[in-house]
C-alpha positions as YAML, in Angstrom:
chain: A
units: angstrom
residues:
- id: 1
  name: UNK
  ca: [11.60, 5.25, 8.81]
- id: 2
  name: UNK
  ca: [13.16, 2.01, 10.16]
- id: 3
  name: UNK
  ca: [10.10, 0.01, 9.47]
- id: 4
  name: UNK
  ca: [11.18, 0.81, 5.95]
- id: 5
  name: UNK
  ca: [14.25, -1.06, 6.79]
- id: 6
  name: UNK
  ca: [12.76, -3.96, 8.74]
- id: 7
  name: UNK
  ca: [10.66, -4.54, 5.91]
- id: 8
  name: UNK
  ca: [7.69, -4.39, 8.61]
- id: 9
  name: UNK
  ca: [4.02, -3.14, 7.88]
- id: 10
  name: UNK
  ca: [2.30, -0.33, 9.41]
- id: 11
  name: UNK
  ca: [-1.00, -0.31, 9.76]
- id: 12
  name: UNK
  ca: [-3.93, 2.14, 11.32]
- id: 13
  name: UNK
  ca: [-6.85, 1.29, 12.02]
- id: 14
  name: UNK
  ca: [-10.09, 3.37, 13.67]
- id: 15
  name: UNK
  ca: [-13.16, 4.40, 12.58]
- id: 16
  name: UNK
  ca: [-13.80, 6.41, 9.47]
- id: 17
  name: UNK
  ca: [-12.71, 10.15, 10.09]
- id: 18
  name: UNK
  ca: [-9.92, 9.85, 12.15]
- id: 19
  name: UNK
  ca: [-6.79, 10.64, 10.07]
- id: 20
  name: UNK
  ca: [-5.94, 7.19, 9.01]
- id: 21
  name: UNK
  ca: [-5.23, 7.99, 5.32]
- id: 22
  name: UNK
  ca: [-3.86, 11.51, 6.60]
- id: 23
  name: UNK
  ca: [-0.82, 9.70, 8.78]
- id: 24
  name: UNK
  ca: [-0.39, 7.40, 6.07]
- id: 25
  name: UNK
  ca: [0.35, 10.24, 3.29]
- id: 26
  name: UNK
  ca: [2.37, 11.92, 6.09]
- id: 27
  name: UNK
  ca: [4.69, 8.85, 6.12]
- id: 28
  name: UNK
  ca: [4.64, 9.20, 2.71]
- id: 29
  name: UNK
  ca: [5.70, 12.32, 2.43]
- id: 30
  name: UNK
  ca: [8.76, 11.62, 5.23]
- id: 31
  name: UNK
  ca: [9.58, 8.68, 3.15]
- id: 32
  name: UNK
  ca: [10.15, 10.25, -0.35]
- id: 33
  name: UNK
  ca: [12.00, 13.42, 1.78]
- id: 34
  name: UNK
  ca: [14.26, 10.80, 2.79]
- id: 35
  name: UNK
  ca: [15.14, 9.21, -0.65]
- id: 36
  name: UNK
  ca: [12.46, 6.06, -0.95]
- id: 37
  name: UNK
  ca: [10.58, 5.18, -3.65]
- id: 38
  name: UNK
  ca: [7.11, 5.38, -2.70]
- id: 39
  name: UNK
  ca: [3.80, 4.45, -4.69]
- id: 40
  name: UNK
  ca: [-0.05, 5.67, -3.64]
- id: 41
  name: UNK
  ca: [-2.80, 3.40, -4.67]
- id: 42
  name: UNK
  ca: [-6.51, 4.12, -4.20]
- id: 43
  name: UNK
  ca: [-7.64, 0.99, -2.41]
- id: 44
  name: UNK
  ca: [-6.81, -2.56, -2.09]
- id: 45
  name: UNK
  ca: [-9.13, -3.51, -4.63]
- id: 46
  name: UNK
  ca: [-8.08, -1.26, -7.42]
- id: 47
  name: UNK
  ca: [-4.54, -2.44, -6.48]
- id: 48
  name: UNK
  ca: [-5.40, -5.93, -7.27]
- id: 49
  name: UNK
  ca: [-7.54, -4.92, -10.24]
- id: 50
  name: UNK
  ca: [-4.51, -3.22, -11.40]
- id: 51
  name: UNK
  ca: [-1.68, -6.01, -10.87]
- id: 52
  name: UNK
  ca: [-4.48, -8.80, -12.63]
- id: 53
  name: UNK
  ca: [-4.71, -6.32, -15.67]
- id: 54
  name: UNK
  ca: [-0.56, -7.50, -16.40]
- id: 55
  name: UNK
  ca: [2.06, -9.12, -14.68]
- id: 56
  name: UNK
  ca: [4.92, -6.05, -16.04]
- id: 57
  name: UNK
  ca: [2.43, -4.06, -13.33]
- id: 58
  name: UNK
  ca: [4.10, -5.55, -10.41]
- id: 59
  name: UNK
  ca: [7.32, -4.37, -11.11]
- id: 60
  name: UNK
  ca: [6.50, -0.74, -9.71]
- id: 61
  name: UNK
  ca: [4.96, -2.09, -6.80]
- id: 62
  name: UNK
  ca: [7.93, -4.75, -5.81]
- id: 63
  name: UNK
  ca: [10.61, -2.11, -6.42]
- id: 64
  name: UNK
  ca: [9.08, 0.64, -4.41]
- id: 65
  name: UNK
  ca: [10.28, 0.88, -0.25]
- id: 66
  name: UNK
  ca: [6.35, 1.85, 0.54]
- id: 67
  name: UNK
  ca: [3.01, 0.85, -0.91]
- id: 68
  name: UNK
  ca: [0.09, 3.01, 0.19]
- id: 69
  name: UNK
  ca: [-3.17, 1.17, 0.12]
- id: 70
  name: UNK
  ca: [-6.54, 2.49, 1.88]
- id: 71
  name: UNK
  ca: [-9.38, 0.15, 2.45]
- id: 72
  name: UNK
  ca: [-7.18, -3.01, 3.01]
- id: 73
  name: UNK
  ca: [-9.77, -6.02, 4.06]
- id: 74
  name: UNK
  ca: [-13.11, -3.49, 3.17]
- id: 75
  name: UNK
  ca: [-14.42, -5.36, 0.50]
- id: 76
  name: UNK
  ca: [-13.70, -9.57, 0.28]
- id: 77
  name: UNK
  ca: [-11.27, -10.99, -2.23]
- id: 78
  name: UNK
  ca: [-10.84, -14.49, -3.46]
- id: 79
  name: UNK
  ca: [-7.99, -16.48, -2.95]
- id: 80
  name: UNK
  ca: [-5.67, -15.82, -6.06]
- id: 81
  name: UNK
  ca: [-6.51, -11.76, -5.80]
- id: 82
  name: UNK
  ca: [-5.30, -12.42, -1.86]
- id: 83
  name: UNK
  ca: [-1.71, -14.28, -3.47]
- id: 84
  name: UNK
  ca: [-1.74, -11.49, -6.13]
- id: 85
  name: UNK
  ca: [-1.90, -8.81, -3.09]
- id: 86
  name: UNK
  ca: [0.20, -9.86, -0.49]
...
């Protein structure tokens, strides 16, 4: 958990079937057993379809320790979704 710490990203990356989503829930998992907030969000896009909706959305999001997002960079966004992501 001291990438939680750091502030740092993880990220996996393979090809479909490999357990990408399955390590990220297990990090998850380890995370909340140790006392973070953590949020679980579909994909990237219904992340940023989400946060557009409202700006009082982004409050979750900035006060958790760990954002889970699937399909990061799958489908292309335009530059203000890409602000409004990152």
């Amino acid at each position: 958990m001291t990438f939680l710490a750091k502030h740092e990203d993880v990220i996996f990356l393979g090809s479909p079937g490999v357990g990408r989503m399955h390590l990220a829930i297990a990090l998850a998992v380890k995370a909340c057993s140790h006392g973070f907030k953590v949020l679980y969000n579909t994909t990237m896009i219904s992340l940023i379809a989400r946060l557009k909706e409202s700006q009082a959305r982004i409050k979750p999001y900035v006060n958790a320790s760990l954002v889970v997002v699937d399909e990061a960079g799958y489908l292309p966004v335009n530059a203000n979704e890409a602000h409004l992501f990152f």
